[in-house]
N, C-alpha and C positions, 0 to 999 in steps of 0.2 A: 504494500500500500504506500502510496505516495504522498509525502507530508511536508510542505510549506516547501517546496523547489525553489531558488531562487536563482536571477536569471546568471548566465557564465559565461565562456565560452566553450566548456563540455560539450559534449556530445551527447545524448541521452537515448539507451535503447527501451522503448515504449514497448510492452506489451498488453493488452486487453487481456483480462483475467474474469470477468464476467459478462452476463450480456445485457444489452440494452432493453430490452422486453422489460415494458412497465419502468422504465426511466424515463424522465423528464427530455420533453424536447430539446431544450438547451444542450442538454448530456450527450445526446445520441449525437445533436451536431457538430459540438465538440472533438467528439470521437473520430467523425468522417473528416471533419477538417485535421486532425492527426495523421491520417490517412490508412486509420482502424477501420478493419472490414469483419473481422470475426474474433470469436475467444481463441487467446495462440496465437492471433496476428500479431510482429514485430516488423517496429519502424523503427530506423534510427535520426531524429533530430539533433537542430543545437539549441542548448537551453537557453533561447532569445525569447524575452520579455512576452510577445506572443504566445509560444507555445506552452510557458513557463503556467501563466495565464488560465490555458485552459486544463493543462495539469493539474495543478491546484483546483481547478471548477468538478475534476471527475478523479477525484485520488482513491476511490472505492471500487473504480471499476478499472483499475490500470495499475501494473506491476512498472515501478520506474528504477531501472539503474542504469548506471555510467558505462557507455560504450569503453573500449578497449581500442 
């Protein structure tokens, strides 16, 4: 679970760990603009103020750690 990110210049690898079924519309848009598409989907971002943003909006439904 992901908790109060703030922005870097990290790299962040996003995984979806739950689903959006019965979550808030914001949440689900969140997600897609992440460029989450299913439970198990990983995307790798940079933690700019943006994404940082909607990270923090959906920390319950996304596994966050630091690319490599």
């Amino acid at each position: 679970m992901a908790k109060n990110i703030v922005p870097s210049d990290a790299k962040l690898e996003i995984t979806q760990t739950k689903s959006v079924i019965g979550a808030k519309q914001g949440h689900r848009d969140s997600l897609r603009s992440l460029g989450l598409k299913r439970i198990g989907h990983t995307v790798v971002r940079t933690a700019d103020p943006v994404t940082v943003g909607m990270l923090n909006k959906v920390p319950h439904l996304v596994k966050v750690e630091e690319a490599k």
